[in-house]
C-alpha positions in Angstrom: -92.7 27.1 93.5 -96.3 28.7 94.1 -95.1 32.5 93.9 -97.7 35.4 94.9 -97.4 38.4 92.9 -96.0 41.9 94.7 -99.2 43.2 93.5 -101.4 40.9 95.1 -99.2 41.0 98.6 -99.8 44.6 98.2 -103.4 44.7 97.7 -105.4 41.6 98.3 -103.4 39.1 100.4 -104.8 39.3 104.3 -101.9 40.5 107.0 -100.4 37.5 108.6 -100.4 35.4 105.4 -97.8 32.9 104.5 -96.1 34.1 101.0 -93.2 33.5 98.6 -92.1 36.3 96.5 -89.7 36.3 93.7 -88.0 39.6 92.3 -85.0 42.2 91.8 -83.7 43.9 94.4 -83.7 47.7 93.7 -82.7 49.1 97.0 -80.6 47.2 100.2 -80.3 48.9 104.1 -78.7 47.2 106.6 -78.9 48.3 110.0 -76.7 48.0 112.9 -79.3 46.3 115.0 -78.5 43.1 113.3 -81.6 43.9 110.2 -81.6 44.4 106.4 -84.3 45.8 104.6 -84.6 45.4 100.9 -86.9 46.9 98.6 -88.4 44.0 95.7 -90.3 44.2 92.7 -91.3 41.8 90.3 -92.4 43.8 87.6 -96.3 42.8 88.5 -96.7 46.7 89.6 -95.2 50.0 90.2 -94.5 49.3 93.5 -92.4 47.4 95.5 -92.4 45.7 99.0 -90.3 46.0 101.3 -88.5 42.4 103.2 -87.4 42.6 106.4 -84.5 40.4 106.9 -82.7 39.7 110.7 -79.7 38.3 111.6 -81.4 35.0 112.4 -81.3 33.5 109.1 -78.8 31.2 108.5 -77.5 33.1 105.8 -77.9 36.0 107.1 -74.0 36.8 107.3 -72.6 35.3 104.5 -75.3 36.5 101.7 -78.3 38.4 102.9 -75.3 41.5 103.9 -73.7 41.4 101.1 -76.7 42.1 98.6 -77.0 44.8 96.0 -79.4 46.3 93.6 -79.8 43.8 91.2 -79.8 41.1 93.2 -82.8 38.1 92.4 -83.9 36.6 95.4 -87.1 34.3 96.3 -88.2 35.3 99.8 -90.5 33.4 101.7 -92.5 34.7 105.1 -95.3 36.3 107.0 -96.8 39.6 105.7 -97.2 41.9 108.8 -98.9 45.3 108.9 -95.9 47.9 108.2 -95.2 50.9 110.1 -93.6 52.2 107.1 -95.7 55.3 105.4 -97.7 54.4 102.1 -97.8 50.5 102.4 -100.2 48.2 103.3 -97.8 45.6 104.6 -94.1 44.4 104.5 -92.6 40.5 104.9 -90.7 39.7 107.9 -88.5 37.0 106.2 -88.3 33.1 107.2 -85.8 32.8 104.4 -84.4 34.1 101.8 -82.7 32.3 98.7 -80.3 33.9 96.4 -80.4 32.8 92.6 -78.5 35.5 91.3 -76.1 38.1 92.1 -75.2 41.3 90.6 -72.0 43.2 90.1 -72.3 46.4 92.8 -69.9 48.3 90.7 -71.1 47.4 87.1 -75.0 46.8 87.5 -76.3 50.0 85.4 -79.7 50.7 86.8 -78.8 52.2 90.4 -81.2 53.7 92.3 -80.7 56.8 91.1 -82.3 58.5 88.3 -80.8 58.0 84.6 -81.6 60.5 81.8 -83.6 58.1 78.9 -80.4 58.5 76.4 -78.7 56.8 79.0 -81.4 54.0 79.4 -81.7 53.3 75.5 -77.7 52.2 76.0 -79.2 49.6 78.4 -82.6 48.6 77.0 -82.4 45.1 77.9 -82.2 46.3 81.4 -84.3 49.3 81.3 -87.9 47.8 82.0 -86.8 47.2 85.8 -87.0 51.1 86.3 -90.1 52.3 87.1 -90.8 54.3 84.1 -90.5 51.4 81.6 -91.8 48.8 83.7 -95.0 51.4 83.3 -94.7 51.5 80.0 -94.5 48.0 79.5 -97.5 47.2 81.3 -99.2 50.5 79.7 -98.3 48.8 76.7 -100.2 45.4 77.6 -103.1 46.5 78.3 -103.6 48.8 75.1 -102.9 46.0 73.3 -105.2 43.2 75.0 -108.1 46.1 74.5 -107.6 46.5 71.1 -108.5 42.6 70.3 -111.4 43.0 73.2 -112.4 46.1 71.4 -112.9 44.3 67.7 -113.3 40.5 68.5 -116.5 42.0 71.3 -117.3 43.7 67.7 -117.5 40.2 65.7 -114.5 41.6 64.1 -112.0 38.7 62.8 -108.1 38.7 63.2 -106.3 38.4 60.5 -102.4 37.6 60.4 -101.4 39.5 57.0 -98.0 39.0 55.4 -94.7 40.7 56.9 -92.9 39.7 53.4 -95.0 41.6 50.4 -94.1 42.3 47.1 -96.4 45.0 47.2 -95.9 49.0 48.2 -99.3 49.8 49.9 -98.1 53.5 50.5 -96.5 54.1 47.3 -93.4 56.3 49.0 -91.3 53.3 48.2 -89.4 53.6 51.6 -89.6 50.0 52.0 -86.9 47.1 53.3 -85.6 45.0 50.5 -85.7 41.4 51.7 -83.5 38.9 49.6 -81.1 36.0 50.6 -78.8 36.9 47.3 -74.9 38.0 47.6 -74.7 42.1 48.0 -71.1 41.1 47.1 -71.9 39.5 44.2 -75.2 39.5 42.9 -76.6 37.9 39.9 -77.3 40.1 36.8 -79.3 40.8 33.8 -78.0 40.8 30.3 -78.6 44.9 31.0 -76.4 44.4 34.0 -79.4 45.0 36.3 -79.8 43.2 39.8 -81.4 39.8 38.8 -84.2 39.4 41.5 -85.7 36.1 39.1 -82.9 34.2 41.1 -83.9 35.6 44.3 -85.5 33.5 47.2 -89.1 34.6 45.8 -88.2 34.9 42.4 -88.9 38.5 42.7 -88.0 41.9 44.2 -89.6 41.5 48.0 -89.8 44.0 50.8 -90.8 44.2 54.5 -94.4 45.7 54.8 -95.4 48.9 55.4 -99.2 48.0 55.8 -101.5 44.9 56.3 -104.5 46.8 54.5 -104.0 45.8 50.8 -104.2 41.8 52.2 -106.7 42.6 55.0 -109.1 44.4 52.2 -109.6 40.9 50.7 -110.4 39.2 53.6 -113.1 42.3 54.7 -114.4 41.7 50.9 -115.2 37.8 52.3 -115.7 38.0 56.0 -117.3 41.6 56.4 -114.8 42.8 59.1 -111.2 42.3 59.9 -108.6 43.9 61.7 -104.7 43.0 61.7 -102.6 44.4 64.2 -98.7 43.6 63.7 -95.5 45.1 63.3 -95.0 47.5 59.8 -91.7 48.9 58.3 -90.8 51.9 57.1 -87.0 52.9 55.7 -87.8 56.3 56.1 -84.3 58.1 57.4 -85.8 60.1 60.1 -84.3 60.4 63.5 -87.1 62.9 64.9 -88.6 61.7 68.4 -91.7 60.3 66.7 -90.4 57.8 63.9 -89.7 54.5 64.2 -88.4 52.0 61.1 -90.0 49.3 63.0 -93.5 49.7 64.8 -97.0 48.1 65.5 -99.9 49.1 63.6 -104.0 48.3 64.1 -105.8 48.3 60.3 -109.5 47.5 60.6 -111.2 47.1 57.5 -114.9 47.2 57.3 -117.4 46.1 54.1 -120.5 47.8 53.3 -118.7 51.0 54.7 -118.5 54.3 53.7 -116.3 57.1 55.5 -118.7 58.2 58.1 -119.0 54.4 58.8 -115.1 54.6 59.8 -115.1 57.7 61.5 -118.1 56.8 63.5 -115.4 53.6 64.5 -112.3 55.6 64.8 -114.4 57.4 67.5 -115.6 54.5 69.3 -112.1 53.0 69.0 -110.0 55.5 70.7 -112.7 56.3 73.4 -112.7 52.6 74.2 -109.2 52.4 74.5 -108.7 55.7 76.6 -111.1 54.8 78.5 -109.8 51.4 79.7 -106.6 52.0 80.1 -107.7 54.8 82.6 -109.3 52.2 84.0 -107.1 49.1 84.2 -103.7 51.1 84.9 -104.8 53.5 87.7 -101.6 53.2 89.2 -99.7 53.5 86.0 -101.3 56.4 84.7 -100.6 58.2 88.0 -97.5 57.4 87.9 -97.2 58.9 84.3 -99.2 62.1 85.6 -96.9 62.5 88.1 -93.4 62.4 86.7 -93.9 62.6 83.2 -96.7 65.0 81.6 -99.7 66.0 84.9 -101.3 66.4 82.1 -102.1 63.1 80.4 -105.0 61.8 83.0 -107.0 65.4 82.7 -106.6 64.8 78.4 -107.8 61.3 78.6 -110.6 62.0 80.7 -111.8 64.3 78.4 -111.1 63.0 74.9 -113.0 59.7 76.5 -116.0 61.5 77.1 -116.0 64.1 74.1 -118.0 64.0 71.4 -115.1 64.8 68.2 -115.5 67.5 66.0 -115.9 66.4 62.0 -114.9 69.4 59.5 -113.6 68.8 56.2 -110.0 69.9 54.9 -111.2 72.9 53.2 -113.0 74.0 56.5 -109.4 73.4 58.1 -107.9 75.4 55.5 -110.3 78.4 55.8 -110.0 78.4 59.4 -106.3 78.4 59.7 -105.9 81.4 57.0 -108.3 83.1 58.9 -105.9 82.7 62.0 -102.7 84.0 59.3 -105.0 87.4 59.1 -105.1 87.8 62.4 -101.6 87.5 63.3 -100.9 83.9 64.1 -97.7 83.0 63.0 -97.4 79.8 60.8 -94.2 77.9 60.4 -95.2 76.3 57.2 -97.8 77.9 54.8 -101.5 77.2 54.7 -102.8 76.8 51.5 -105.9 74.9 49.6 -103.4 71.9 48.6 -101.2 71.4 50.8 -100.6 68.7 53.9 -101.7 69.7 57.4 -98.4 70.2 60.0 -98.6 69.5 63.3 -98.9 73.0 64.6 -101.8 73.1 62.3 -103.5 70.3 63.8 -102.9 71.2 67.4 -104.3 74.7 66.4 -107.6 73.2 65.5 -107.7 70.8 68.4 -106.3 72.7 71.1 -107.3 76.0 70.4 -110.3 76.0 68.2 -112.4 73.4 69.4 -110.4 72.4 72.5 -111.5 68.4 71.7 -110.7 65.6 68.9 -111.3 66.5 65.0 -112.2 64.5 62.7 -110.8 66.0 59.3 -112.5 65.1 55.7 -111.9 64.8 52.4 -108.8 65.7 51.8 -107.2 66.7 48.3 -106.4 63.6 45.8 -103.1 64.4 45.3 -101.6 64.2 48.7 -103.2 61.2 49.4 -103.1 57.4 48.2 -104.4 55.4 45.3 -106.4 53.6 46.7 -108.8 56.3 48.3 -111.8 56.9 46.9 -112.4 59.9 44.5 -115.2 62.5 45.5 -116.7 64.4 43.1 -115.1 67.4 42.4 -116.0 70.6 44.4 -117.4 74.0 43.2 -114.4 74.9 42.3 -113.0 71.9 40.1 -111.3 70.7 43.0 -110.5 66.9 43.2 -110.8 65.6 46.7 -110.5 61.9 48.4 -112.8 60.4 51.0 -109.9 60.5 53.6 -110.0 61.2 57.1 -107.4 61.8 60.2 -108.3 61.9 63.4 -106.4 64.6 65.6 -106.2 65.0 68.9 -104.1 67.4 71.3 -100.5 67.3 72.2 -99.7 65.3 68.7 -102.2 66.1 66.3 -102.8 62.9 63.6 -103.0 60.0 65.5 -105.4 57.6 63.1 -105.2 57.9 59.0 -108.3 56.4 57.1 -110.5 56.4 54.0 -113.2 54.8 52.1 -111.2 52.6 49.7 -111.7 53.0 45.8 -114.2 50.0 45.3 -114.8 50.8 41.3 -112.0 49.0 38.7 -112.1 51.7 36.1 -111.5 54.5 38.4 -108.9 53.0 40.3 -107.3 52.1 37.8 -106.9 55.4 36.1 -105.9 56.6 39.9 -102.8 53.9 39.3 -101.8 54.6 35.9 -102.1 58.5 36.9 -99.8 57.7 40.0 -97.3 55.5 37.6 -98.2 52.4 39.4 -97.7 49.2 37.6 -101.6 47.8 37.8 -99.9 44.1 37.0 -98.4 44.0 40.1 -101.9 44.8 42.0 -103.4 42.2 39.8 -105.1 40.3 42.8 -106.3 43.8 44.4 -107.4 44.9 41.3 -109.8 40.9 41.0 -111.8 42.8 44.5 -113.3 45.4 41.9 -113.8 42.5 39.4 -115.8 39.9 41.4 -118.2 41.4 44.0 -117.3 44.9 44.7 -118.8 46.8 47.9 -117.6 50.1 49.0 -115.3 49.4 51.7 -113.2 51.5 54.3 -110.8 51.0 57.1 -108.2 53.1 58.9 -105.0 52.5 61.1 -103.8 53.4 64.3 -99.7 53.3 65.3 -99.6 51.8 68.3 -96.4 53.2 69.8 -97.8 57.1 68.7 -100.6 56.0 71.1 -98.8 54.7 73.3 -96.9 58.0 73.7 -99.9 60.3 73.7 -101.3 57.7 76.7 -98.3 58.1 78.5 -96.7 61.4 77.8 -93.2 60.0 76.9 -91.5 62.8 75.2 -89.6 60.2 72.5 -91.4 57.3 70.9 -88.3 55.1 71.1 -89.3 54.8 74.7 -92.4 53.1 74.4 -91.4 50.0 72.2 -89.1 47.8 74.3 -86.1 47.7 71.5 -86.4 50.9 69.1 -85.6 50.5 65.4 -84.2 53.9 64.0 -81.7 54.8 61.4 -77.8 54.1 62.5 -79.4 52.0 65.3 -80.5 48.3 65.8 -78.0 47.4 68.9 -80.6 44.8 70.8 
């Protein structure tokens, strides 16, 4: 069957064309004139087209009238100017085949609007509403830039391991995998868990991060990216963590941190940019319904040039704020992590663009970041970076990685880390070192700040939280 796409019906095919279109039925009126006119979408667009069916079909009487929402049907016809407001053209149906039915009563996506708790109960059936059939496609098209963005940047994919032995973070809020009994698992002589009989021989884990692998390849290849799903078994049910989610780690060679800031920048311009762009009709959709603000903040962050301050500037400026009256949830002090309300405050009301914080302190950060020299005031600080931007604050975390062996390994042994079991990372610093630096991006966060959608379980088509893995 050569099928033509709602989208291009809509759009591009001339009036009086011969088409076949498949879809769902979202909507069904039957008139007493002897007509039926049923709204269709394929999922190709936002929109739908509307078939006009008459009683002349053969099947007119015993299936066209009894259709529901639900409903797939392939319709073949002519499209014909429609007098209907807001679309191009309609098809005035030669025939119209049936392949499957829906139950009227049961069917869960009526045309009618759900709440999104509601939805998540259904998510297998979700993406035929218009919201998450946005998304979806929202979705796509971030994704497809982000390879256009880094392989048009000689950039090389790399596919880094989803099973690691290795805790890139350090938080240790990681997945055990292992194909032993829980009931009954091996022991020690000291009674521990015996993981030397496990399927690796060893205690594995679902990743949390692709940079530890994708720092080797960069130390070969020059740059990489990887951009694939991450794990974290952090027991949050807040509207902006997910225990499963996609995440894009470039790392660069012969970098330093202004190197990856100047990228960050680039990145998320690029990727505002074209999905402004590519999803016009998406992202007015999203404007519309959702936040009428998320076109005006794209626009702008796309054609900004981002503010870079260190943390200490940060710091200075939010105390500053306490003294004159602004009210912080949680304290500001030299030391401590930025909240969001912090971050917002410095994007939204003190530079009213993107900032690009610096340096931050060592000890809220990860081993493997590079150590500044200390400040004026015996302060020890990281070459770390986050890139904030309204609405959410952080959306990209980044450094220059530690490329000398003696400091990072007194980082490790400071941190408790077991520098055997980074043996192979540790061989970068031995044999060719180069400063380095990367940074990575959570796709579903961006995803949410393109879109607007309040939770981030609504932006990745089967959410992964705690208590919850039902699809």
């Amino acid at each position: 069957m050569r099928r033509t796409l709602i989208k291009d019906a809509l759009k591009d095919v001339p009036v009086g064309s011969e088409v076949t279109l498949g879809g769902w039925i979202r909507t069904v009126r039957t008139s007493k004139g002897g007509f039926s006119f049923l709204t269709l979408n394929d999922g190709s667009c936002l929109g739908a087209i509307q078939v006009v069916a008459d009683q002349k079909l053969p099947n007119y009487q015993s299936e066209i009238v009894h259709l529901t929402a639900g409903c797939a049907v392939v319709v073949s016809g002519k499209l014909a100017e429609s007098p209907a407001k807001g679309q191009r053209v309609e098809v005035q149906a030669d025939e119209i085949r049936v392949l499957g039915r829906a139950d009227a009563e049961k069917y869960p996506i009526q045309p009618k609007k759900h709440t999104m708790e509601f939805l998540r109960t259904v998510a297998h059936l979700r993406p035929r509403t218009s919201t998450f059939g946005a998304v979806a496609r929202v979705r796509s098209a971030i994704s497809a830039a982000i390879h256009e963005f880094f392989q048009s940047r000689g950039f090389v994919y790399v596919h880094t391991p989803i099973i690691t032995a290795s805790d890139c973070e350090g938080a240790g809020q990681m997945f055990r995998v292992t194909t032993l009994d829980a009931a009954d698992p091996p022991r020690t002589p000291e009674q521990a868990v015996d993981f030397a009989q496990d399927f690796f021989g060893r205690s594995t884990y679902l990743t949390v991060s692709g940079q530890l692998e994708a720092e080797t390849y960069a130390c070969a290849l020059g740059n990489v990216y990887t951009f694939g799903p991450t794990f974290r078994a952090e027991d949050s049910n807040t509207p902006r963590h997910l225990a499963e989610f996609w995440m894009v780690e470039p790392e660069m060679s012969f970098c330093d941190l202004a190197g990856d800031a100047d990228l960050a920048e680039e990145f998320l311009k690029f990727l505002f940019a074209t999905v402004l762009d590519r999803c016009g009709e998406d992202m007015a959709f999203f404007n519309e319904h959702v936040d009428n603000t998320v076109i005006a903040t794209l626009s702008h962050i796309a054609g900004s040039d981002f503010v870079r301050i260190s943390y200490t500037e940060a710091i200075e400026i939010l105390q500053r704020a306490a003294k004159a009256g602004r009210k912080w949830e949680f304290p500001v002090e030299w030391g401590s992590d930025l909240q969001t309300e912090h971050e917002r405050f410095l994007t939204e009301e003190t530079y009213k663009k993107p900032v690009i914080l610096m340096n931050y302190p060592a000890a809220i950060k990860s081993f493997y970041m590079r150590m500044n020299e200390p400040d004026a005031q015996g302060r020890q600080t990281v070459a770390a970076m986050d890139v904030l931007v309204p609405k959410i604050g952080e959306i990209i975390g980044g450094s220059q990685r530690e490329e000398r062996l003696d400091a990072l390994t007194a980082r490790m042994e400071k941190l408790g880390l077991k520098t055997d079991d980074y043996w192979w990372y540790l061989d970068l610093r031995r044999y060719g070192s180069v400063p380095h630096a990367g940074f990575g991006l959570g796709l579903e966060r961006t995803i949410q700040f393109v879109t607007g959608m309040a939770n981030i379980r609504d932006v990745i088509p089967y959410p992964r939280t705690p208590r919850s893995a039902e699809f």
